[in-house]
C-alpha positions as CSV (number, residue, x, y, z in Angstrom):
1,X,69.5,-74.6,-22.6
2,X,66.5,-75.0,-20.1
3,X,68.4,-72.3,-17.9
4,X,68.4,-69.7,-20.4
5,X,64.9,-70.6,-21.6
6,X,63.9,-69.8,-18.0
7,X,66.2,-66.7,-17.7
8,X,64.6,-65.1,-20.8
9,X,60.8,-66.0,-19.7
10,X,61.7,-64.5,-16.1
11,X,63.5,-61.1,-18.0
12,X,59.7,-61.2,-20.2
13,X,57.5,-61.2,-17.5
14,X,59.4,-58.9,-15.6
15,X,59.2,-57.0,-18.9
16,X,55.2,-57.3,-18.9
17,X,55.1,-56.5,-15.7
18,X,57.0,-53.5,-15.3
19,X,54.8,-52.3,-19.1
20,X,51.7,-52.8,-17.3
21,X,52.8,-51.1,-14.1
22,X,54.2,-48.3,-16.1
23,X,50.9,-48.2,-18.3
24,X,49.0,-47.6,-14.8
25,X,50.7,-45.1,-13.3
26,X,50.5,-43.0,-16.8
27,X,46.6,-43.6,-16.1
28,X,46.3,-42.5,-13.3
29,X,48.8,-39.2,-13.5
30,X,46.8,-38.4,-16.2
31,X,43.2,-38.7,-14.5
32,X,45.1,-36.8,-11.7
33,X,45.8,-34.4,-13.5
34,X,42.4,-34.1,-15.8
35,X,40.9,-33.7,-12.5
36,X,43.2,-30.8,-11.3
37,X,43.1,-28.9,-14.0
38,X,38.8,-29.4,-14.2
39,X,39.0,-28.5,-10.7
40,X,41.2,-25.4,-11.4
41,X,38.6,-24.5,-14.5
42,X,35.9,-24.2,-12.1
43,X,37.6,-21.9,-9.7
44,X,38.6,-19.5,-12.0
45,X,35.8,-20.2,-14.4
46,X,34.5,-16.2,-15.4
47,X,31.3,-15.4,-14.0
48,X,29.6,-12.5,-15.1
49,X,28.4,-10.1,-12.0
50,X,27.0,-6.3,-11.4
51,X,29.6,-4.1,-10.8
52,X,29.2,-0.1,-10.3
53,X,30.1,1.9,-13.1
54,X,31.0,5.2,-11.1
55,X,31.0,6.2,-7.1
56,X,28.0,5.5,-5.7
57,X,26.2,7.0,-2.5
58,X,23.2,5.9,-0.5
59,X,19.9,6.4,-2.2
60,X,21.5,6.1,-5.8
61,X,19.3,4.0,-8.1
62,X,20.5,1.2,-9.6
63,X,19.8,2.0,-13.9
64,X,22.0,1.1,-17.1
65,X,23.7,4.3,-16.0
66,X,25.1,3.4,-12.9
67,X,26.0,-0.4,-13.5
68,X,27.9,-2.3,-15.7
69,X,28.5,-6.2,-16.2
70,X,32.0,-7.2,-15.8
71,X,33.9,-10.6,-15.9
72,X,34.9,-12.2,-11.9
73,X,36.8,-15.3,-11.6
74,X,34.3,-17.9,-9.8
75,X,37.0,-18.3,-7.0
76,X,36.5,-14.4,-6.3
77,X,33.4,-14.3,-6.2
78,X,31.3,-12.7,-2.7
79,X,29.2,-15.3,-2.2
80,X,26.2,-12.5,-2.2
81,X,27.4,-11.0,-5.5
82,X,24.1,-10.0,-7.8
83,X,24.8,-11.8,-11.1
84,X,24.5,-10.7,-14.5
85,X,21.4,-13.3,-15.2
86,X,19.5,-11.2,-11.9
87,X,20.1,-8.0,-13.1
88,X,15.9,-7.5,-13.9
89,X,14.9,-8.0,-10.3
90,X,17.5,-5.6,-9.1
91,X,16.5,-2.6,-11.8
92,X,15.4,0.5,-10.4
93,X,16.1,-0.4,-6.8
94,X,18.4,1.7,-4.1
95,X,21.2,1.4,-2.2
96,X,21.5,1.9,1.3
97,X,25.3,1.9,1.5
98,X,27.8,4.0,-0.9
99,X,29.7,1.4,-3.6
100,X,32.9,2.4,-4.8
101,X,33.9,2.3,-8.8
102,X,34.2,-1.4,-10.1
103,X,33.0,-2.6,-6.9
104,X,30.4,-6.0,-7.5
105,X,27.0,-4.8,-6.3
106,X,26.3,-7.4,-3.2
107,X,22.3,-8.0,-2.1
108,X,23.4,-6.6,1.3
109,X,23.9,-3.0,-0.9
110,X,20.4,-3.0,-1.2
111,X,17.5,-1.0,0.3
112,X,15.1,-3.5,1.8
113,X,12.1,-0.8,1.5
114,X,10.8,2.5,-0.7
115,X,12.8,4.7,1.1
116,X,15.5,2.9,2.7
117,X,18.0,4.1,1.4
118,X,16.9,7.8,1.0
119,X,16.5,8.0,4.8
120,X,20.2,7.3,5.0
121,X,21.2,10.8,3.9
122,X,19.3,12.1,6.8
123,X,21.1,13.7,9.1
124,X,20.6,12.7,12.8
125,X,17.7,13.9,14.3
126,X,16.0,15.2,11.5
127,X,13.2,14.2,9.4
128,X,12.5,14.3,5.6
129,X,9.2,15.9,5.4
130,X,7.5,15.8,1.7
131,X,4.9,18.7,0.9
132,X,3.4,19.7,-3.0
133,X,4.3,22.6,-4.4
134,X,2.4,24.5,-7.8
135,X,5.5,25.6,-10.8
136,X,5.2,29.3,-8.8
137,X,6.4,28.2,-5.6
138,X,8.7,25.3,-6.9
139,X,10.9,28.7,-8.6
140,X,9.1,27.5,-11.8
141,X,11.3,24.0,-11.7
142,X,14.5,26.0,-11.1
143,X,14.8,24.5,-7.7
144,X,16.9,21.5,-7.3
145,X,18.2,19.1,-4.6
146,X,20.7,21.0,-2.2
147,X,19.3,24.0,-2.4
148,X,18.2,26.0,0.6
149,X,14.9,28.2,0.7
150,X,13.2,30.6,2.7
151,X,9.1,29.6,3.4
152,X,6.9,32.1,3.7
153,X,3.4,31.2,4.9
154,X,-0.1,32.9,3.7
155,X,-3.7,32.9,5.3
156,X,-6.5,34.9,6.2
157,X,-6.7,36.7,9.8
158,X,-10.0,38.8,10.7
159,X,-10.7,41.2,7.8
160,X,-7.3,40.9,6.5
161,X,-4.7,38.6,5.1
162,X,-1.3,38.1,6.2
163,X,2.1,36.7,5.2
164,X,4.7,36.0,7.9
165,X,8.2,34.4,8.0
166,X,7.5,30.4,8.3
167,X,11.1,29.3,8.3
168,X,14.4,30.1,7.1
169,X,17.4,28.4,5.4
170,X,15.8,25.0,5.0
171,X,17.4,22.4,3.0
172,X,16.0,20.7,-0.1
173,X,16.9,17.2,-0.5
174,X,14.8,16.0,-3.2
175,X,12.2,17.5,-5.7
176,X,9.9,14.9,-7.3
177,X,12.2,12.0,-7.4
178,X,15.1,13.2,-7.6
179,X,18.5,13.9,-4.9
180,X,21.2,14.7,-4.7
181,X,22.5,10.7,-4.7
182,X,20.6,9.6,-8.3
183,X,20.8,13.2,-9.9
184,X,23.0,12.1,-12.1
185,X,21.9,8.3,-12.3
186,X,18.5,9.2,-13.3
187,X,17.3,8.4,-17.5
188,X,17.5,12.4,-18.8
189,X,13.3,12.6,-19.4
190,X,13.2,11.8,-15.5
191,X,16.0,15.1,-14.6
192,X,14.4,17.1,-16.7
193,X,10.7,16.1,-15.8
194,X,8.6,18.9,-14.1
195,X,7.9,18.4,-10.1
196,X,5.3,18.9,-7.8
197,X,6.3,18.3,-4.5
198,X,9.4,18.6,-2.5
199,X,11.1,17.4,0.1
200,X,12.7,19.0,3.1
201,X,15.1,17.9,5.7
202,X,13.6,19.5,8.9
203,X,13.6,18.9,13.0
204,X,10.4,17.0,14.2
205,X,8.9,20.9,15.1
206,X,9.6,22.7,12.0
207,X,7.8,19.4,10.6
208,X,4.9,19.9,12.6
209,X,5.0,24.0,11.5
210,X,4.3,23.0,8.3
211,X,1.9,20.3,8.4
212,X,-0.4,22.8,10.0
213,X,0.8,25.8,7.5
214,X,-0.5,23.4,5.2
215,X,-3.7,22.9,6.6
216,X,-4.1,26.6,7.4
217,X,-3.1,28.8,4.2
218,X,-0.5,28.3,2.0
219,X,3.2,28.0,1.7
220,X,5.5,29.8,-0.8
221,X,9.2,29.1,-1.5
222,X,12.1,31.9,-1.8
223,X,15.1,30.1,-3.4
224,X,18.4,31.6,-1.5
225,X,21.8,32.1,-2.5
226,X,23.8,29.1,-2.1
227,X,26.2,31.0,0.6
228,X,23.8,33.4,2.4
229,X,22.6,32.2,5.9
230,X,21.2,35.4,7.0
231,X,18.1,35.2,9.4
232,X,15.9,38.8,7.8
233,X,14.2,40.6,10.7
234,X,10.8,40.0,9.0
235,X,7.7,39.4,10.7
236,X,5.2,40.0,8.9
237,X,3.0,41.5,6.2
238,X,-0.6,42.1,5.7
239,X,-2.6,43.4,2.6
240,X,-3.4,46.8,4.7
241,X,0.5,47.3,5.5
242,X,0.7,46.3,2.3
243,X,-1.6,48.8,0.5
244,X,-0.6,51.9,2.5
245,X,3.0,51.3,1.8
246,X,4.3,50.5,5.5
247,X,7.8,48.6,6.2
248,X,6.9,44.9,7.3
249,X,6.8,45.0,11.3
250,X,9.9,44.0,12.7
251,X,9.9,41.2,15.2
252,X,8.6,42.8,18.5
253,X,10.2,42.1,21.8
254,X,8.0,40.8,24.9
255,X,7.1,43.6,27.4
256,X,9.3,42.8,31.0
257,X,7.3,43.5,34.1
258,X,10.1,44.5,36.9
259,X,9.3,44.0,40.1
260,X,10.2,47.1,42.5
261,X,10.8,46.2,46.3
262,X,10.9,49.1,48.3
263,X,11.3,48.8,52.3
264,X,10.6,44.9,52.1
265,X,7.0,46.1,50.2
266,X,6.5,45.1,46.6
267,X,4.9,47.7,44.3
């Protein structure tokens, strides 16, 4: 009787034991797995992030129009990503790298000065040179950003006034504030607004032409056809040529001094 008393307190302990044991593990499987799946709800907690709404180039300006905020997974996230909650200190700025569709808009996008990121659409070697312009010469706001134009240049000379070919085919990459890059990023009141300066995209000497054109007289525009890249022999015309009716004087050609050697004797 003693033996089975034993044998049944031995089969309850091991009972107990094997509850408690069993009660444990279930614990700590279940913190386990609380803790995986909090850790998994971070990393693909939604974040919400600045993303580009359409193909954008260098120079483009970030607006409502150009942006959108859109839903990232945490784990996905670029570490430089601009985040919905930042979106007012970014407003307005410009990118000086091109961001494709749906792409998040990172910090390193951005133009660290004014005109950053205009200066990337320069071409090598050139320079953007900014001059005003009154509605006349501006093609009474008909001119916009990739067009080219012809300048003609204005002054006084003795007793008369002239008007000569200043340069030819020049590009316009911006009028007021707008390019080519933000044309179509730009609030509508700001694409339609009236300009009074321009900006060329000209070599460091055609800059310096007409800085002094500038100073000297004054400068007129002549929109060209988008196609033509003619070079007009034009040189120049004054208010006499003007008055009696004459063809503008063509370009003339230097005068060559030769040199005759006759018998070892130069004359």
């Amino acid at each position: 009787m003693k033996g089975i008393w034993i044998t049944a307190l031995m089969l309850g302990g091991a009972l107990t034991a094997g509850g408690g044991s069993a009660y444990f593990v279930k614990g700590y499987i279940d913190d386990e797995l609380h803790a995986e799946r909090e850790q998994l709800q971070k990393q693909y907690r939604l974040v919400n992030v600045v993303v580009a709404k359409v193909d954008l180039a260098p120079g483009s300006v970030l607006s409502s129009q150009t942006v959108a905020v859109r839903e990232v997974p945490n784990t996905f996230l670029h570490a430089d990503a601009v985040r919905s909650e930042h979106w007012d200190e970014i407003a307005g700025r410009v990118l000086s790298r091109p961001v494709r569709s749906g792409e998040t808009i990172l910090n390193t996008h951005l133009a660290q000065g004014a005109g950053a990121g205009f200066s990337a659409q320069l071409p090598e070697g050139m320079r953007a040179l900014t001059f005003p312009v009154d509605e006349e010469a501006s093609i009474a706001g008909m001119l916009a950003p990739g067009d080219r134009i012809d300048l003609l240049f204005t002054t006084a000379a003795a007793n008369d006034s002239v008007t000569v070919p200043l340069l030819f085919s020049v590009p316009v990459i911006a009028t007021g504030i707008r390019t080519q890059a933000n044309e179509h990023s730009l609030p509508d009141r700001l694409q339609s607004a009236a300009f009074r300066t321009i900006t060329v995209a000209v070599d460091p000497a055609d800059a310096a032409k007409i800085t002094l054109a500038q100073e000297a007289g004054r400068i007129t525009v002549a929109l060209r056809q988008p196609d033509d890249r003619t070079i007009p022999r034009i040189a120049r015309v004054t208010k006499t040529s003007l008055l009696k009716g004459d063809a503008p004087m063509a370009p003339s050609r230097p005068r060559l001094r030769v040199q005759v050697i006759l018998g070892g004797v130069e004359s």
